[in-house]
C-alpha positions as CSV (number, residue, x, y, z in Angstrom):
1,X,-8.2,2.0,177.3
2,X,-11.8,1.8,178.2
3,X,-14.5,0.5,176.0
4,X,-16.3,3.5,175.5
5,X,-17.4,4.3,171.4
6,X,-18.1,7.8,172.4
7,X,-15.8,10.0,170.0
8,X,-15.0,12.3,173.0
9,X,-13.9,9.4,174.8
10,X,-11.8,8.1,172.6
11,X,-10.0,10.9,171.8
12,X,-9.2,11.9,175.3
13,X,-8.0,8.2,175.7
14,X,-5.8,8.5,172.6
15,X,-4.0,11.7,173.6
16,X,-3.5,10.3,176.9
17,X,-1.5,7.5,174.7
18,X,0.0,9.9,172.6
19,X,1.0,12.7,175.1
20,X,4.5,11.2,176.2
21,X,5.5,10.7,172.1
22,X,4.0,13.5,170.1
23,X,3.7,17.5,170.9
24,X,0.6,17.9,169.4
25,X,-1.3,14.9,170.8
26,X,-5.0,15.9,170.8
27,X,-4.5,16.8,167.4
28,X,-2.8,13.7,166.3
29,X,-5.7,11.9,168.0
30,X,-8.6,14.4,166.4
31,X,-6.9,14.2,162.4
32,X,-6.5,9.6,162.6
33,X,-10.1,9.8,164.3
34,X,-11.5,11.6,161.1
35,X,-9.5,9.9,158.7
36,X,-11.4,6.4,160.3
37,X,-14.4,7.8,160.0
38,X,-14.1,9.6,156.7
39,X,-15.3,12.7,158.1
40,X,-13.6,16.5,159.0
41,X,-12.4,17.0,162.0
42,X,-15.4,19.4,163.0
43,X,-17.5,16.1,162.8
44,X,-16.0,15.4,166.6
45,X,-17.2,18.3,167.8
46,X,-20.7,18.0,166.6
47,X,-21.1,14.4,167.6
48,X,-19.0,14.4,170.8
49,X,-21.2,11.7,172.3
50,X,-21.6,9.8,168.6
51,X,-20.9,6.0,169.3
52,X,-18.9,4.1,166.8
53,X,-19.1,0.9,166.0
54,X,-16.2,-1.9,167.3
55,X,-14.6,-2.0,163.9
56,X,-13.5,1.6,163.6
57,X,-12.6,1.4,167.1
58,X,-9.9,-1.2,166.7
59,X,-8.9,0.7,163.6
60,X,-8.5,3.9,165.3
61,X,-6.5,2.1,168.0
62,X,-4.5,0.2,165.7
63,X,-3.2,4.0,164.1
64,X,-2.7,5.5,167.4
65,X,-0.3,3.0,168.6
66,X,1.3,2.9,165.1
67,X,1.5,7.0,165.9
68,X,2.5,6.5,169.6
69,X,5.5,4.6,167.3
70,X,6.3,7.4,166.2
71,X,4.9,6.8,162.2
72,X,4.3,10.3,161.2
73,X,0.0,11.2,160.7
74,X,0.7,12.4,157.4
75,X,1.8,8.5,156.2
76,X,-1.1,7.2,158.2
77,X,-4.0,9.1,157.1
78,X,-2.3,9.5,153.4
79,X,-3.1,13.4,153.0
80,X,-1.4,16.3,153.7
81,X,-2.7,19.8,153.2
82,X,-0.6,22.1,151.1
83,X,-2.0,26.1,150.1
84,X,-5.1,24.7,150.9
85,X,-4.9,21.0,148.9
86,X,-5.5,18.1,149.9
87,X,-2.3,16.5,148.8
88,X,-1.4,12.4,148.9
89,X,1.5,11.4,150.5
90,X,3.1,8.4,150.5
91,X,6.1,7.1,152.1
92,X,8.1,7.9,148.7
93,X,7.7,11.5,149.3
94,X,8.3,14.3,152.1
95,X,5.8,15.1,154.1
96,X,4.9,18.6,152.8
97,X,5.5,21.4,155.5
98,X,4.3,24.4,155.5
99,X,7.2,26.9,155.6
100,X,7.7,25.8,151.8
101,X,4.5,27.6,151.1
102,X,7.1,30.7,151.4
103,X,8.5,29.1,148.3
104,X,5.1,29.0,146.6
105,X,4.6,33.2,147.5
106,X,7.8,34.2,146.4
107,X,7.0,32.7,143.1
108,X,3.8,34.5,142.7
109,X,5.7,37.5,143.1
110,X,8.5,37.3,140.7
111,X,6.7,35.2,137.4
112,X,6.7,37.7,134.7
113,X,3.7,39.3,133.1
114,X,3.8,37.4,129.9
115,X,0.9,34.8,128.3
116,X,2.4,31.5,129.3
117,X,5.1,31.9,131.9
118,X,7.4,28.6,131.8
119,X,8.1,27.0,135.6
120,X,10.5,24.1,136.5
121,X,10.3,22.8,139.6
122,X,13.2,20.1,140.6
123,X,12.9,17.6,142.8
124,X,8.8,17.7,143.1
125,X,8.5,14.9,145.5
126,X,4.1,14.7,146.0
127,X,4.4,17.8,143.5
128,X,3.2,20.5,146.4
129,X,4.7,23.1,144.8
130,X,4.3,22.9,141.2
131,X,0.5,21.6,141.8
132,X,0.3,25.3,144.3
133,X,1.9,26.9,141.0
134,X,-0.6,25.4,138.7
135,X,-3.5,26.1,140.6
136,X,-2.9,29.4,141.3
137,X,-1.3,30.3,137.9
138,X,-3.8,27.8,135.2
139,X,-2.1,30.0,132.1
140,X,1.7,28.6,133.3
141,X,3.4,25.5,131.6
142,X,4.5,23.4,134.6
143,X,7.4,20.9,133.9
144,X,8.1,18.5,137.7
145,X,11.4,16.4,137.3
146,X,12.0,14.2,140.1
147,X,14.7,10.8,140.2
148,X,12.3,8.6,142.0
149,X,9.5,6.7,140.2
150,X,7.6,6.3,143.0
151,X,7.1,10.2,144.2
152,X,6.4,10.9,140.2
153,X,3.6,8.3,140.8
154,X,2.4,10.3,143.4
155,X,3.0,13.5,142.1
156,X,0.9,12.1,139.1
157,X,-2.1,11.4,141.2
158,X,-2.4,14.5,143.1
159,X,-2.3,16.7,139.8
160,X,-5.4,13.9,138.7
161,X,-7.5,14.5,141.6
162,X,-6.8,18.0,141.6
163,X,-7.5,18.4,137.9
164,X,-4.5,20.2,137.4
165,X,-4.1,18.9,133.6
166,X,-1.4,21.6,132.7
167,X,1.7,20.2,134.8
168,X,3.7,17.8,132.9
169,X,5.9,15.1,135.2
170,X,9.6,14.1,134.0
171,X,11.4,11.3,135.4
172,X,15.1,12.6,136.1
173,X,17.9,14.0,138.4
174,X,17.3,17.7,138.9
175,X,18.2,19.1,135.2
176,X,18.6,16.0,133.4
177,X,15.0,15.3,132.2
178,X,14.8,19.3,130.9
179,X,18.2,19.3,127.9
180,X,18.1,22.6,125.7
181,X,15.3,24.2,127.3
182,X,14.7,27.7,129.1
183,X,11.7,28.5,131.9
184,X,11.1,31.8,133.4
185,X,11.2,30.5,137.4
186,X,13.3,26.9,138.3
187,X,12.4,26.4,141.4
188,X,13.0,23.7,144.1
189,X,12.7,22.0,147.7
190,X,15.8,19.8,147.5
191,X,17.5,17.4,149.9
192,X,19.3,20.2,152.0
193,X,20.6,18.0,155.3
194,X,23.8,16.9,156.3
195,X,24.8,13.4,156.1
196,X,25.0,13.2,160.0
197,X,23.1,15.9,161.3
198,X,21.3,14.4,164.3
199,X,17.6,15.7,163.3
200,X,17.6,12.9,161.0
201,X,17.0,10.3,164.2
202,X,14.0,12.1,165.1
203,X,10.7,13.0,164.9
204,X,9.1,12.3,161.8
205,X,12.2,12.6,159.5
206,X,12.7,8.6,160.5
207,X,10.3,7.2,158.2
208,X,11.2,9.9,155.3
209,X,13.2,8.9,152.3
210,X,16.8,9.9,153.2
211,X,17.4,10.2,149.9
212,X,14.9,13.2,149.6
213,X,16.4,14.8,153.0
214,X,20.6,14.6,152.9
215,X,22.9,15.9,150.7
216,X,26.4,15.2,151.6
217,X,28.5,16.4,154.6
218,X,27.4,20.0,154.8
219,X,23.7,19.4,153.1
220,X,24.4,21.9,149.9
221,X,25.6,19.3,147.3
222,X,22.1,19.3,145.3
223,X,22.2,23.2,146.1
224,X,25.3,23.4,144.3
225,X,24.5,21.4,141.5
226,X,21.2,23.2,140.8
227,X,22.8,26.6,141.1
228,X,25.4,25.4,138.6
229,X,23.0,24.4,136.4
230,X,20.7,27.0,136.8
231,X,21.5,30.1,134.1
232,X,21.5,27.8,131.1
233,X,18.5,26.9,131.7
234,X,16.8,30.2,132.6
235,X,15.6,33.4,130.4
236,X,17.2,36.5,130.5
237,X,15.5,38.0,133.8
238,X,14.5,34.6,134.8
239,X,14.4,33.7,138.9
240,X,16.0,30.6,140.4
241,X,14.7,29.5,144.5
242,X,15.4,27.3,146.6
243,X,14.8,26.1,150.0
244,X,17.5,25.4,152.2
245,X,18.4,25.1,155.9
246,X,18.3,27.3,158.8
247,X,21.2,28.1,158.9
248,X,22.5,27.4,155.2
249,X,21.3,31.5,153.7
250,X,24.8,32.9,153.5
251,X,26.3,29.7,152.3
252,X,23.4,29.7,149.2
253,X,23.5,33.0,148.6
254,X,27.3,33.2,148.3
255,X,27.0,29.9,145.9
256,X,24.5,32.4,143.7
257,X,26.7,35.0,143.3
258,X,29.5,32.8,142.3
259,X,27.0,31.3,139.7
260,X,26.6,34.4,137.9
261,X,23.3,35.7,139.7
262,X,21.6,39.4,140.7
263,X,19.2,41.0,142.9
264,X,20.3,37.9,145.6
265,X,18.2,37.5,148.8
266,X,17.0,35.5,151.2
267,X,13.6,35.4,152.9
268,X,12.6,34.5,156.1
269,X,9.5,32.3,157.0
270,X,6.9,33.2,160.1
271,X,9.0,31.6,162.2
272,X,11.8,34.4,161.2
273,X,14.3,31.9,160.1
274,X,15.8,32.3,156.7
275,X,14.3,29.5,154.7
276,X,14.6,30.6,150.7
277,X,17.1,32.0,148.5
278,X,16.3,33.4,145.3
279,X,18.4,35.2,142.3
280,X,18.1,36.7,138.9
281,X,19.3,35.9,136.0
282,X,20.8,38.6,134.4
């Protein structure tokens, strides 16, 4: 690389880096860039000829050869955005994507009309989709269980800098943490990946927590328990979803049926894959 401060330069020089390790290498380059310098990204193409000083060069540098590693940007810059938050992530949770924002609009559309609608959402991880739920819905009583201490923590966090005061976290395996009660929508992004699916090798998914991405040999054993679970501890009319693999929608919504519930479907994200089931309690 040269010596050049000039934010320009150094982002043409850090795609260069990145171009042989990461499909979206300007981008990469432009989001650790603006992290350094605590600014948006539309700050680089104000300032294009903006000097920096030698210190936030060397720290830029040092992230794009910890991204050139293949570290995903999400862990390095710490924030993800999710429906338009600003979410933390740490290396506890899954990188939020945004085909679970599906999940999110299919919840919209089903909660009942009623003066505090009751949502469960399972396995919250950085709680993306209850803290999407809570903003979007401030009259809903949010319950987030998840097993690991750590994503709670951060789960915890993003509901305090997002003043979301109305979601309450529960440490716990899927159902556990939630004994005699009854919500209106359960809802949940579980571990959906088979033990020794090759994905898991790649990409990002390397540094994520395996234990918030397999689920036994086919990938549906946390599908199967929550669909198990579900009725008991839904209302009458009440809607269970789930994401799930690409190619998992027959398999979840034959395990729905067999559980009891109606009005079954599965809903395709913009990519046109089938990436949520949902069902009704009858």
């Amino acid at each position: 690389m040269s010596e050049s401060h000039r934010l320009r330069d150094l982002v043409a020089e850090a795609t260069e880096r990145l171009a042989t390790s990461s499909e979206s290498a300007r981008l990469d380059a432009e989001l650790l860039l603006a992290h350094v310098l605590d600014k948006p990204r539309s700050h680089l193409l104000a300032w294009p000829d903006k000097e920096i000083d030698v210190k936030q060069r060397d720290a830029f540098r040092q992230l794009v050869d910890r991204r050139a590693r293949g570290e995903p940007v999400a862990y390095l810059t710490g924030y993800r955005e999710f429906w338009s938050l600003p979410v933390r992530v740490t290396e506890d949770v899954l990188i939020p994507r945004p085909e679970t924002e599906l999940l999110v609009e299919l919840a919209l559309e089903h909660l009942p009309d009623k003066d505090r609608p009751a949502i469960a959402d399972l396995g919250t991880g950085s709680g993306v989709i209850a803290l999407a739920l809570a903003r979007e819905c401030p009259h809903c009583r949010v319950i987030a269980t998840d097993r690991s201490e750590g994503a709670l923590t951060t789960a915890r966090l993003n509901a305090e800098q997002l003043g979301l005061e109305h979601i309450e976290f529960r440490l716990g395996s899927w159902f556990g943490p939630l004994e005699g009660e009854c919500f209106d929508l359960v809802i949940s992004n579980p571990p959906y990946i088979a033990e020794r699916d090759p994905h898991l090798s790649a990409g990002d998914v390397r540094f994520e927590p395996r234990s918030a991405l397999v689920s036994g040999r086919d990938g549906l054993d946390d599908l199967r328990v929550i669909a198990q679970n579900a009725r008991r501890h839904l209302h009458p009319g009440g809607w269970l979803m789930v994401e799930h693999g690409y190619d998992q929608g027959a398999a979840v919504r034959k395990m729905l049926k067999k559980e009891g519930f109606v009005e079954v479907e599965s809903c395709r994200d913009l990519a046109g894959i089938e990436r949520a089931t949902l069902g009704k309690h009858a």
